[in-house]
PDB file with SEQRES, HELIX, SHEET and CRYST1 records, atoms N, CA, C and O in Angstrom:
SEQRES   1 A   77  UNK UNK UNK UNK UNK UNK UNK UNK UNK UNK UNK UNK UNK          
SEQRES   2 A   77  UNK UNK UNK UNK UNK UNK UNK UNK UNK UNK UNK UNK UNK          
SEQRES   3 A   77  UNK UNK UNK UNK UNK UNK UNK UNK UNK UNK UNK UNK UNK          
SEQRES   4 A   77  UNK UNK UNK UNK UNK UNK UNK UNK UNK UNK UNK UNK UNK          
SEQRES   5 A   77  UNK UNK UNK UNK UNK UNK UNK UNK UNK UNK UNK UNK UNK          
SEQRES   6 A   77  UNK UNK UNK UNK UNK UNK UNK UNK UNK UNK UNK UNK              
HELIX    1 AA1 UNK A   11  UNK A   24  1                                  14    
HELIX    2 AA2 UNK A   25  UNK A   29  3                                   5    
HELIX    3 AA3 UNK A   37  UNK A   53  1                                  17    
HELIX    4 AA4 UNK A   58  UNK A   60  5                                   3    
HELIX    5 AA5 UNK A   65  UNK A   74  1                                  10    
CRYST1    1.000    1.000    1.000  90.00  90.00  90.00 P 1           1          
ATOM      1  N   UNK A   1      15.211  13.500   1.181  1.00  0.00           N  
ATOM      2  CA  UNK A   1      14.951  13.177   2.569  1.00  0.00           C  
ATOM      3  C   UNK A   1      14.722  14.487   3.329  1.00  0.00           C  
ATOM      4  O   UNK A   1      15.593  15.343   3.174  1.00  0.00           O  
ATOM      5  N   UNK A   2      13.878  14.724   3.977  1.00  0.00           N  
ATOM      6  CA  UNK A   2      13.104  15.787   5.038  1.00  0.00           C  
ATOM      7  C   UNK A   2      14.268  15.669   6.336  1.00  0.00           C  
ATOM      8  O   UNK A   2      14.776  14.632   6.763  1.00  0.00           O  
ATOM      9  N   UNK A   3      14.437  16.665   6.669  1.00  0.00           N  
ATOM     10  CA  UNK A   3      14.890  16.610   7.934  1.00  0.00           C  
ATOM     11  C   UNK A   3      14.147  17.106   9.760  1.00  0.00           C  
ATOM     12  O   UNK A   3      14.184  18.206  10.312  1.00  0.00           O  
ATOM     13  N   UNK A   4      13.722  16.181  10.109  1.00  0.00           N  
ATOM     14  CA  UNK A   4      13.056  15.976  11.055  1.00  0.00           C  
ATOM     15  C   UNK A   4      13.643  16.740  12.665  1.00  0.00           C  
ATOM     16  O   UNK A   4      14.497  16.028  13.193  1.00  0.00           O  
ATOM     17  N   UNK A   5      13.457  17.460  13.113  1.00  0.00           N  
ATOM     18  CA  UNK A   5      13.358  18.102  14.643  1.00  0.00           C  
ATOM     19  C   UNK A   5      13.028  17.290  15.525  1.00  0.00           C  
ATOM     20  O   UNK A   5      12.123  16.507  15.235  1.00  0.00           O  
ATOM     21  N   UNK A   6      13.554  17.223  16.676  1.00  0.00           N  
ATOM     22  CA  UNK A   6      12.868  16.380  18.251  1.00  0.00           C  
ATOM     23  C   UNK A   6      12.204  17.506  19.056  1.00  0.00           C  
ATOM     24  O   UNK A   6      13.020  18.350  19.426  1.00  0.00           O  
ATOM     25  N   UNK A   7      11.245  17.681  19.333  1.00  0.00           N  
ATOM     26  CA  UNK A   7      10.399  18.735  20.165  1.00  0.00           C  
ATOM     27  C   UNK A   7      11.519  18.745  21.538  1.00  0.00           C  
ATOM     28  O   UNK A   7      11.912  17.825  22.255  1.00  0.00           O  
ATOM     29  N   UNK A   8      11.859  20.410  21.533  1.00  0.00           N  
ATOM     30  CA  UNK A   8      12.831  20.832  22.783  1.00  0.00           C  
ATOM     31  C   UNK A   8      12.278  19.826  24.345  1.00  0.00           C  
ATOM     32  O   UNK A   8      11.343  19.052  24.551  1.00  0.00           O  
ATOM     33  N   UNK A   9      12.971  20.146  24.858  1.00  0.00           N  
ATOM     34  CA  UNK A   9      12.416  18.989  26.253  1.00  0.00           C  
ATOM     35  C   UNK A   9      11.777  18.174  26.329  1.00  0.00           C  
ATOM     36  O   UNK A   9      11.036  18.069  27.307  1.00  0.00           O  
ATOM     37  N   UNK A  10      11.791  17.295  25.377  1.00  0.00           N  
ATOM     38  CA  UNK A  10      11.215  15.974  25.389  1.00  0.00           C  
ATOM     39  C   UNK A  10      11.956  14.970  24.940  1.00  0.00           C  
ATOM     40  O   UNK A  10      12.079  14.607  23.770  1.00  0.00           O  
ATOM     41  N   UNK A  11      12.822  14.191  26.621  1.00  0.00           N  
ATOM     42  CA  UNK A  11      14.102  13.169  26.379  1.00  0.00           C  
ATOM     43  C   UNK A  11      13.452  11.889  25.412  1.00  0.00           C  
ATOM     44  O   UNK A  11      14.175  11.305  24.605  1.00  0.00           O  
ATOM     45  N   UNK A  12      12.102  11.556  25.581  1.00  0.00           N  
ATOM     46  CA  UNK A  12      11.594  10.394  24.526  1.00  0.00           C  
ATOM     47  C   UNK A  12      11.939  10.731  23.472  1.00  0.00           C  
ATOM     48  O   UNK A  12      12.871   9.979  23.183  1.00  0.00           O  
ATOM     49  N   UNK A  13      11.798  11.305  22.807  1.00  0.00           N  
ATOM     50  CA  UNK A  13      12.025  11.424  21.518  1.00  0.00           C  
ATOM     51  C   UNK A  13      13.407  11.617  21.076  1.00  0.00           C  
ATOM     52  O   UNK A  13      13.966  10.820  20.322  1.00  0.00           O  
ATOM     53  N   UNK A  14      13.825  12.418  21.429  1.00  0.00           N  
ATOM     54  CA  UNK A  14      15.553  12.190  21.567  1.00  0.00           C  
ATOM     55  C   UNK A  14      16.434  11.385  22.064  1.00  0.00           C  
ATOM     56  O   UNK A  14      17.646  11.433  21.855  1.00  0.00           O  
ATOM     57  N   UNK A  15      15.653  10.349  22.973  1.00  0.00           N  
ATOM     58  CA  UNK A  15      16.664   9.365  23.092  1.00  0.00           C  
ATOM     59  C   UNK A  15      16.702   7.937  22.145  1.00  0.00           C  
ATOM     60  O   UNK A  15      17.468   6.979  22.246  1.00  0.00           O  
ATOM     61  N   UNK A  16      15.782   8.126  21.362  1.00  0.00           N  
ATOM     62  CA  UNK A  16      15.854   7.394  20.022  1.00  0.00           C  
ATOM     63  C   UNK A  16      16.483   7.869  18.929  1.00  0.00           C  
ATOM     64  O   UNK A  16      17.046   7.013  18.248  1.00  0.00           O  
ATOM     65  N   UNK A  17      16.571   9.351  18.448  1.00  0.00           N  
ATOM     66  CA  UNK A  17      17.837  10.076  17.487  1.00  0.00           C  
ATOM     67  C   UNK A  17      19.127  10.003  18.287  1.00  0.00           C  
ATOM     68  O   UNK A  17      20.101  10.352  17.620  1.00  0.00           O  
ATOM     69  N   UNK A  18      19.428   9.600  19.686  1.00  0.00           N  
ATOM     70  CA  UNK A  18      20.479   9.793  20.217  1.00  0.00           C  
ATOM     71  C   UNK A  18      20.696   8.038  20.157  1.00  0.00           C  
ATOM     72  O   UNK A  18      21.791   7.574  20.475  1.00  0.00           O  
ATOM     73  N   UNK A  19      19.896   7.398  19.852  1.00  0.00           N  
ATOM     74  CA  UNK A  19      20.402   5.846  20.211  1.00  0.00           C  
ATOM     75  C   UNK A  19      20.629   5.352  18.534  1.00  0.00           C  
ATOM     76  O   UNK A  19      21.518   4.581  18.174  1.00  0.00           O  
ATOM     77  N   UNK A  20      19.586   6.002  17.606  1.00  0.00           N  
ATOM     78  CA  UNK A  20      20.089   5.979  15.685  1.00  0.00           C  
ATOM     79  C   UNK A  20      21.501   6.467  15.600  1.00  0.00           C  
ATOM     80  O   UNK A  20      22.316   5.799  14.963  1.00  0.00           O  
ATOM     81  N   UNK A  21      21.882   7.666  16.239  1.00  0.00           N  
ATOM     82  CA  UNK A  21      23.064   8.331  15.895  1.00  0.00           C  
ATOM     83  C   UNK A  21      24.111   7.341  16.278  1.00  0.00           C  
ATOM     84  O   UNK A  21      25.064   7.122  15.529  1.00  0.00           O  
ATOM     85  N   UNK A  22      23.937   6.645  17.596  1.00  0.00           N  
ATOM     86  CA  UNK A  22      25.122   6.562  18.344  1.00  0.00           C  
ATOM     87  C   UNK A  22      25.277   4.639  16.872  1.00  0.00           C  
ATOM     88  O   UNK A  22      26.301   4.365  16.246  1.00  0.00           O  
ATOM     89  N   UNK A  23      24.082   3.893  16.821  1.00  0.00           N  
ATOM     90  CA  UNK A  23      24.433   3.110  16.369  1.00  0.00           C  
ATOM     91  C   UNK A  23      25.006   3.199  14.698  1.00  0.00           C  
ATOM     92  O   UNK A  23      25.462   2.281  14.016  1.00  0.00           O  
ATOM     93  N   UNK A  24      24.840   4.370  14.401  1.00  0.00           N  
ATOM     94  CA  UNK A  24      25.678   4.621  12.835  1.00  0.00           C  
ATOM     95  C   UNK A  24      26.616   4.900  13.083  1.00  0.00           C  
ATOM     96  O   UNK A  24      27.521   4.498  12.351  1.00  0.00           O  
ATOM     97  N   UNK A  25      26.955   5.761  14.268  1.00  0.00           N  
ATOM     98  CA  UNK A  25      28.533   6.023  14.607  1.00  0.00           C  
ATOM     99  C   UNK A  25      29.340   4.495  14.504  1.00  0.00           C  
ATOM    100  O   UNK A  25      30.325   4.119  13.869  1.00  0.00           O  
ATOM    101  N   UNK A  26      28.594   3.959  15.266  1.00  0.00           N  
ATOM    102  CA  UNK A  26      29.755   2.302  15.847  1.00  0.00           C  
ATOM    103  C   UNK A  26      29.764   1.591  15.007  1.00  0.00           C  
ATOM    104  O   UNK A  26      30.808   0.941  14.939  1.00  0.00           O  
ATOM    105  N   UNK A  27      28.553   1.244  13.773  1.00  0.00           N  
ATOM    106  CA  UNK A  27      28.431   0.260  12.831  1.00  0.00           C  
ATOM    107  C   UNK A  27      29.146   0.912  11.533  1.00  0.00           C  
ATOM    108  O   UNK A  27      29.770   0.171  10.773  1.00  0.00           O  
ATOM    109  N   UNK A  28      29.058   2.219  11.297  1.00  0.00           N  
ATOM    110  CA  UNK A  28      29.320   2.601   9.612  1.00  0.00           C  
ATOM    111  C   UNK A  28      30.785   3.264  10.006  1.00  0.00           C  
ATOM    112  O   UNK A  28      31.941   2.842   9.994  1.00  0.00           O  
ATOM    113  N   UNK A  29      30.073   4.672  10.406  1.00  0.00           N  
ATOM    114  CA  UNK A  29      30.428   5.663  10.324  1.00  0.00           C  
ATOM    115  C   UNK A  29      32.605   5.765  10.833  1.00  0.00           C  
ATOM    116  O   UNK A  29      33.504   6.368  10.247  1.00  0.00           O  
ATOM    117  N   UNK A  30      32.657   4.779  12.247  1.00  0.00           N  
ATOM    118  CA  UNK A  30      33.679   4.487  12.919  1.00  0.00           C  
ATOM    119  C   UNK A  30      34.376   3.275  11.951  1.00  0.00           C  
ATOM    120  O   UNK A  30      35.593   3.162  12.102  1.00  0.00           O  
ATOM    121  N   UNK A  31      33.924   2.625  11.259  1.00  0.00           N  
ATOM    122  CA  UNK A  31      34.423   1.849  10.516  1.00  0.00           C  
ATOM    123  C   UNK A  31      35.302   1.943   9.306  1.00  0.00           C  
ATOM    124  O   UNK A  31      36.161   1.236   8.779  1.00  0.00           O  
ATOM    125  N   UNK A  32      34.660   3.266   9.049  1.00  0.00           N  
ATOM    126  CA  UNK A  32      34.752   3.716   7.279  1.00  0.00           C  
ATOM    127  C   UNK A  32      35.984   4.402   7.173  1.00  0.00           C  
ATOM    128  O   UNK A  32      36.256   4.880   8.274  1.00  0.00           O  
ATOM    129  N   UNK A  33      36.938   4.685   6.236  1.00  0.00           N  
ATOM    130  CA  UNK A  33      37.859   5.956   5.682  1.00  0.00           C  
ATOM    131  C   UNK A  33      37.173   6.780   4.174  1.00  0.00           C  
ATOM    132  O   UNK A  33      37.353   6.340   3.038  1.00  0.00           O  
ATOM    133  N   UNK A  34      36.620   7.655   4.403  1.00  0.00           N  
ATOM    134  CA  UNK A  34      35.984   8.458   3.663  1.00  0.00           C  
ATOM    135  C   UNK A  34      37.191   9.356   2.770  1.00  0.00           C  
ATOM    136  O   UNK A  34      38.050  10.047   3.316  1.00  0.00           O  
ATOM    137  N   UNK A  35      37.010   9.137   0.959  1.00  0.00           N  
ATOM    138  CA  UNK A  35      38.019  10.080   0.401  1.00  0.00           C  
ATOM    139  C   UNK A  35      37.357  11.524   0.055  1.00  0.00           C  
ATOM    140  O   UNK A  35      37.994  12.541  -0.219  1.00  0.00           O  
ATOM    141  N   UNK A  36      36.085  11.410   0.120  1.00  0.00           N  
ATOM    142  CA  UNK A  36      35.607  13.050   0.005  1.00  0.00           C  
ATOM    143  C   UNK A  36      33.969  12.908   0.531  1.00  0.00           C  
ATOM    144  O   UNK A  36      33.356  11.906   0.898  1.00  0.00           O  
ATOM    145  N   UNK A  37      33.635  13.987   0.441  1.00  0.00           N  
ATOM    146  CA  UNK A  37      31.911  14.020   0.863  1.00  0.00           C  
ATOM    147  C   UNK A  37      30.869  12.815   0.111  1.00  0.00           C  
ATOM    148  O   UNK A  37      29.930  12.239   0.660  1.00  0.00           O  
ATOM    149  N   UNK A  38      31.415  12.614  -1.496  1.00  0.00           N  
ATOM    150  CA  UNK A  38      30.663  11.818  -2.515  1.00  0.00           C  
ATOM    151  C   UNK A  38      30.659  10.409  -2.081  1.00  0.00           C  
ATOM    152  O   UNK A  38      29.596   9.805  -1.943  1.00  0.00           O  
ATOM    153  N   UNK A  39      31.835   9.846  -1.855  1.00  0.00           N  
ATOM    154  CA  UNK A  39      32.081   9.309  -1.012  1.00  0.00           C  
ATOM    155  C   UNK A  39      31.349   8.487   0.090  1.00  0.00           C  
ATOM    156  O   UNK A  39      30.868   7.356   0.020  1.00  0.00           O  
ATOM    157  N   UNK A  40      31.395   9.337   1.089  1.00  0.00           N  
ATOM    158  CA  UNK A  40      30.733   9.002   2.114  1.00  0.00           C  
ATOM    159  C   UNK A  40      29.257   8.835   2.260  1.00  0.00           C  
ATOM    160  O   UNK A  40      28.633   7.990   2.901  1.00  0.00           O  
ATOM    161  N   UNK A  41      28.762  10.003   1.394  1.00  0.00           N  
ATOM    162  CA  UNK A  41      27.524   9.912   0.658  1.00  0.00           C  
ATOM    163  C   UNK A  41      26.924   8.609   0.309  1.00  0.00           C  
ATOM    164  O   UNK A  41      25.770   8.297   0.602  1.00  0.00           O  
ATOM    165  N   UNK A  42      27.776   7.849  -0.342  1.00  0.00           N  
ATOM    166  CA  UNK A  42      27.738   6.244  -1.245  1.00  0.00           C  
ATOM    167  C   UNK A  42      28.067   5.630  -0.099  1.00  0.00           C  
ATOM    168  O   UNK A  42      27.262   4.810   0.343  1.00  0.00           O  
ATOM    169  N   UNK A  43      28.859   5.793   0.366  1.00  0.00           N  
ATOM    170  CA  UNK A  43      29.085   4.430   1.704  1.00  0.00           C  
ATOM    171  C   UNK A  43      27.593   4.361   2.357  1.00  0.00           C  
ATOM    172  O   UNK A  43      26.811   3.411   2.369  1.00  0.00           O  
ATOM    173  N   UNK A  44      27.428   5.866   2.975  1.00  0.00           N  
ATOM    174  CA  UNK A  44      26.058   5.840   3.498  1.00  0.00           C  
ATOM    175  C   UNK A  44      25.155   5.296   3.345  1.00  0.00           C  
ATOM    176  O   UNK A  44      24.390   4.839   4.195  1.00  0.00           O  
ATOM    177  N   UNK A  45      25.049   5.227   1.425  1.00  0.00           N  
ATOM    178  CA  UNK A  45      23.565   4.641   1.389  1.00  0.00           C  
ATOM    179  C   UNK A  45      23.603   3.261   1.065  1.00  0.00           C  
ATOM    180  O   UNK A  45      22.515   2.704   1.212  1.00  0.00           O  
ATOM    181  N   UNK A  46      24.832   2.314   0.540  1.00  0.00           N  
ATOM    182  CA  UNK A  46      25.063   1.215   0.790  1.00  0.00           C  
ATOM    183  C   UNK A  46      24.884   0.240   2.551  1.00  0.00           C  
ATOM    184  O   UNK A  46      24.595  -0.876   2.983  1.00  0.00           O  
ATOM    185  N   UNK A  47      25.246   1.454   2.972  1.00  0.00           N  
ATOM    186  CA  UNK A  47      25.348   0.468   4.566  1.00  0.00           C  
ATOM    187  C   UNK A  47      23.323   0.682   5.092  1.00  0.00           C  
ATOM    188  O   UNK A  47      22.659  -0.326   5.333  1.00  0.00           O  
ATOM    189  N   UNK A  48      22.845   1.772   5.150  1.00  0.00           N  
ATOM    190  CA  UNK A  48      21.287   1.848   4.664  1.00  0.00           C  
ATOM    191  C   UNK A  48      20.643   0.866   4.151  1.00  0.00           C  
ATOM    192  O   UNK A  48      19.553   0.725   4.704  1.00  0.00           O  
ATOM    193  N   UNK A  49      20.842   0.130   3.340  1.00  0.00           N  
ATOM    194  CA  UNK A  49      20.739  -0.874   2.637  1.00  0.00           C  
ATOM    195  C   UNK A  49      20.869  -2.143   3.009  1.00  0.00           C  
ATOM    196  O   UNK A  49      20.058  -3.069   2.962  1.00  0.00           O  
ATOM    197  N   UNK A  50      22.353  -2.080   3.513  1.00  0.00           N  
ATOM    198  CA  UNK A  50      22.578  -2.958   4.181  1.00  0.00           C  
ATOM    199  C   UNK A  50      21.557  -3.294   5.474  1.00  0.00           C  
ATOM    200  O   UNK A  50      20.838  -4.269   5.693  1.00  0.00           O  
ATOM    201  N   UNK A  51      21.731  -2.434   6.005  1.00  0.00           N  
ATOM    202  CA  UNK A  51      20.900  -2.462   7.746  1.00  0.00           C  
ATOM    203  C   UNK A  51      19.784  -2.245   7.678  1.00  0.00           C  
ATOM    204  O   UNK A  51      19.350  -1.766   8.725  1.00  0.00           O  
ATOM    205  N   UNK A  52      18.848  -2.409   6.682  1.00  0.00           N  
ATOM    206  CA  UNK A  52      17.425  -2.262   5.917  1.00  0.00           C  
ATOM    207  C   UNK A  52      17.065  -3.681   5.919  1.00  0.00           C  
ATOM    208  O   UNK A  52      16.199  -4.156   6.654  1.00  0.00           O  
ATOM    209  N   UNK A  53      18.042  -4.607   4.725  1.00  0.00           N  
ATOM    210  CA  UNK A  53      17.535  -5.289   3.973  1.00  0.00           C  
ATOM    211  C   UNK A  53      18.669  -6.772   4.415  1.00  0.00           C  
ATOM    212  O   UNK A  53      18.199  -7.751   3.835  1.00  0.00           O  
ATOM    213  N   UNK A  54      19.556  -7.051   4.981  1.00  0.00           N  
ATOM    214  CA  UNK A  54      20.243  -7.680   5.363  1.00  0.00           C  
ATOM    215  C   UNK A  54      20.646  -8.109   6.910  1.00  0.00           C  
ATOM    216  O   UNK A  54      20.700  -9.269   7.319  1.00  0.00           O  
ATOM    217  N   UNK A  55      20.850  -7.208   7.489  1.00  0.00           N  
ATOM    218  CA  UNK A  55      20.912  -7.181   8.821  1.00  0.00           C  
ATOM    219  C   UNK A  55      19.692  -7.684   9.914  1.00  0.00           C  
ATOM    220  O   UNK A  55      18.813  -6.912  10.297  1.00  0.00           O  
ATOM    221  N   UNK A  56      19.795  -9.151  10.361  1.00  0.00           N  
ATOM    222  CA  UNK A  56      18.717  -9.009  11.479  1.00  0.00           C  
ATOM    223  C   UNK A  56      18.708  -8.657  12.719  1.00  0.00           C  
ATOM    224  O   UNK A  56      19.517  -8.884  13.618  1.00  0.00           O  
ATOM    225  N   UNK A  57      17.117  -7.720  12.696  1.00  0.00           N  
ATOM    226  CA  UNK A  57      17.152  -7.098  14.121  1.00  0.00           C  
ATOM    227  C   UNK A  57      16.018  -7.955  15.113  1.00  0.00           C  
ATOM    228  O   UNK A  57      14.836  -8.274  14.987  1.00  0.00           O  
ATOM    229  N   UNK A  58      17.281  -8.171  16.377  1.00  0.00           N  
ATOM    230  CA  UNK A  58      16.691  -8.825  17.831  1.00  0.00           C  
ATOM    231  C   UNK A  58      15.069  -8.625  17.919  1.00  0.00           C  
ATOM    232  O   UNK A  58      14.268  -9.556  18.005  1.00  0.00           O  
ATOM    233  N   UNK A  59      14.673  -6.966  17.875  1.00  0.00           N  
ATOM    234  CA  UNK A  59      13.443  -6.003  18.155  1.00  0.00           C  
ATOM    235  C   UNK A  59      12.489  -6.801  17.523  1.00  0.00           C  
ATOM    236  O   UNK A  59      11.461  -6.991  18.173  1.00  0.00           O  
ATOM    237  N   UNK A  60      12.580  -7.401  16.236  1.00  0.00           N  
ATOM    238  CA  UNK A  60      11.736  -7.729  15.411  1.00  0.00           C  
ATOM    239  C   UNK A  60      11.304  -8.909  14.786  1.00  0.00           C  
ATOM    240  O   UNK A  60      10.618  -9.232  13.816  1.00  0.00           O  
ATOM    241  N   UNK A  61      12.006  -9.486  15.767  1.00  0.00           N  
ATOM    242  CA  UNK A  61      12.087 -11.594  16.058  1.00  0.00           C  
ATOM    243  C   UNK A  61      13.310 -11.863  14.881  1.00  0.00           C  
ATOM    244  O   UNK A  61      13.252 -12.776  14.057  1.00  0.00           O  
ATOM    245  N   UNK A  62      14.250 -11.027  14.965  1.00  0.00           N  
ATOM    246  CA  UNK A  62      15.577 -11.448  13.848  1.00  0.00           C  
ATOM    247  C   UNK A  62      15.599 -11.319  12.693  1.00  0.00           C  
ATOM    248  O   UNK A  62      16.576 -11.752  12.082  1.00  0.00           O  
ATOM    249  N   UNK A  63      14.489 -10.656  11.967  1.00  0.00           N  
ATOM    250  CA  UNK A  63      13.651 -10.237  10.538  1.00  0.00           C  
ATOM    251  C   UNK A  63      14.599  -9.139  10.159  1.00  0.00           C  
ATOM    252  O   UNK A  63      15.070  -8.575  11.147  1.00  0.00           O  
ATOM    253  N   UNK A  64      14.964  -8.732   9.131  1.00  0.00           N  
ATOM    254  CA  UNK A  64      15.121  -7.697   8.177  1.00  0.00           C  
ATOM    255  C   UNK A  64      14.101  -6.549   8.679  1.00  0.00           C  
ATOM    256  O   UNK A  64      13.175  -6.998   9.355  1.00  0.00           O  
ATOM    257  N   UNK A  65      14.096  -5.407   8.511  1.00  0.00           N  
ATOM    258  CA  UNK A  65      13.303  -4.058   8.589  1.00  0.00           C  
ATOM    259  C   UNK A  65      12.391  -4.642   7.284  1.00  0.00           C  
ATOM    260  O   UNK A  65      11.239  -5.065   7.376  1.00  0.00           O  
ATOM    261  N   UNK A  66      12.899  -4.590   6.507  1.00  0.00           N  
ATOM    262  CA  UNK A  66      12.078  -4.892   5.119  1.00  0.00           C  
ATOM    263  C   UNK A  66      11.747  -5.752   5.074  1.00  0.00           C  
ATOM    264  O   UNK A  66      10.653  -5.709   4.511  1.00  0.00           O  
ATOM    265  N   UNK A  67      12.197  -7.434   5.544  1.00  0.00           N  
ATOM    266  CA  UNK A  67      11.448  -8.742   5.642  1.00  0.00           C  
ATOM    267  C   UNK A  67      10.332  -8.444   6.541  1.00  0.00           C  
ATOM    268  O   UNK A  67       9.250  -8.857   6.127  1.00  0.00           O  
ATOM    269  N   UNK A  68      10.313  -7.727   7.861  1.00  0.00           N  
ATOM    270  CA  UNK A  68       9.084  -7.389   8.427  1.00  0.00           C  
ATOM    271  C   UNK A  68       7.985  -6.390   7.922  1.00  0.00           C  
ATOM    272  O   UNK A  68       6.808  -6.232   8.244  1.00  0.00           O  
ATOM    273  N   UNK A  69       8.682  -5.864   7.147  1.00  0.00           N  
ATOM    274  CA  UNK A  69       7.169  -4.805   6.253  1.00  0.00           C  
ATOM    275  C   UNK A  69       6.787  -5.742   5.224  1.00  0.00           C  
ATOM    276  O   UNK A  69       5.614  -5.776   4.854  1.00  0.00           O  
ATOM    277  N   UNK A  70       7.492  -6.359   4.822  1.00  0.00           N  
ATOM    278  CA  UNK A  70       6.915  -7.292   3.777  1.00  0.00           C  
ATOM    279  C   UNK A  70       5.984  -8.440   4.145  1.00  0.00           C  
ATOM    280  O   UNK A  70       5.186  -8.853   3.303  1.00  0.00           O  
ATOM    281  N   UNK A  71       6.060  -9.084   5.607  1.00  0.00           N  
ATOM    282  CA  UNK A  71       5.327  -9.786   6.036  1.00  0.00           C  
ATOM    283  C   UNK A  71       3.775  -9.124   6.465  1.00  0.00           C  
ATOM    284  O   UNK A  71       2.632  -9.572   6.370  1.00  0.00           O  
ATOM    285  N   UNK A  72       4.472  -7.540   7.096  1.00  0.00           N  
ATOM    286  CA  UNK A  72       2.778  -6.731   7.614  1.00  0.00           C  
ATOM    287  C   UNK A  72       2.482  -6.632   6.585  1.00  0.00           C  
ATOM    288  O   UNK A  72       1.913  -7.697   6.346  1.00  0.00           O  
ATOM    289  N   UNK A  73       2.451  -5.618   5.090  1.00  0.00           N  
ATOM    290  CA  UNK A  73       1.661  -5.667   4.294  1.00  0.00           C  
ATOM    291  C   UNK A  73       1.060  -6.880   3.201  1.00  0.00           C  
ATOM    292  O   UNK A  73      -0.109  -6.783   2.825  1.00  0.00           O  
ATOM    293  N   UNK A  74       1.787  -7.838   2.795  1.00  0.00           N  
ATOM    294  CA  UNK A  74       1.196  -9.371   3.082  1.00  0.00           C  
ATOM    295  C   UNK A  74      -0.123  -9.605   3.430  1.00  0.00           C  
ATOM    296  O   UNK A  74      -0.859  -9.805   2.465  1.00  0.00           O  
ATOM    297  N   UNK A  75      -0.712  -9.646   4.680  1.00  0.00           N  
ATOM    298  CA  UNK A  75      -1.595  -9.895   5.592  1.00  0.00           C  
ATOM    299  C   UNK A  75      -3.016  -8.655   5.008  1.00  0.00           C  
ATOM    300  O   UNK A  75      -3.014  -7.426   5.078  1.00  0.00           O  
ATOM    301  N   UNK A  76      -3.654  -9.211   4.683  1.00  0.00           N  
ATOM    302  CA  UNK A  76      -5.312  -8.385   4.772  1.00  0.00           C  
ATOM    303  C   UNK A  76      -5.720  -7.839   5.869  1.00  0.00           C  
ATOM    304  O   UNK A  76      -5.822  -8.548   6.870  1.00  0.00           O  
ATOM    305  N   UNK A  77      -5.997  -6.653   5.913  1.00  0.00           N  
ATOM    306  CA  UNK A  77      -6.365  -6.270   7.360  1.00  0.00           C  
ATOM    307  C   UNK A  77      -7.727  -6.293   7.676  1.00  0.00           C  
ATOM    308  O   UNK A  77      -8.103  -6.000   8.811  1.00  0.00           O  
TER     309      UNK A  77                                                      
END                                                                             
């Protein structure tokens, strides 16, 4: 995974890494007891997964992230 920058003074763009951050804090991150880095590592990418492929989001008529890419690429353009 690449790690991505928000261009200095520009609140758009950062207030979407500030609204990702805040919702891993409240959903995973605040939830979890972590026994070492490896750990947390694995929780991480289980709950990823989770909130990928399980979780429906409001934004996207209640669809999965992945039930909705699966429906756009589906479709012939």
């Amino acid at each position: 995974m690449n790690q991505k920058f928000t261009k200095p003074a520009y609140p758009q763009t950062n207030r979407k890494a500030e609204r990702a951050i805040r919702t891993l804090m409240a959903m995973w991150h605040n939830q979890q007891i972590f026994e070492d880095s490896k750990d947390r590592q694995q929780k991480f990418k289980r709950f990823i997964n989770f909130y990928n492929t399980v979780k429906p989001h409001k934004a996207i008529s209640g669809k999965t992230p992945y039930a909705f890419l699966e429906d756009y690429f589906s479709h012939e353009v």
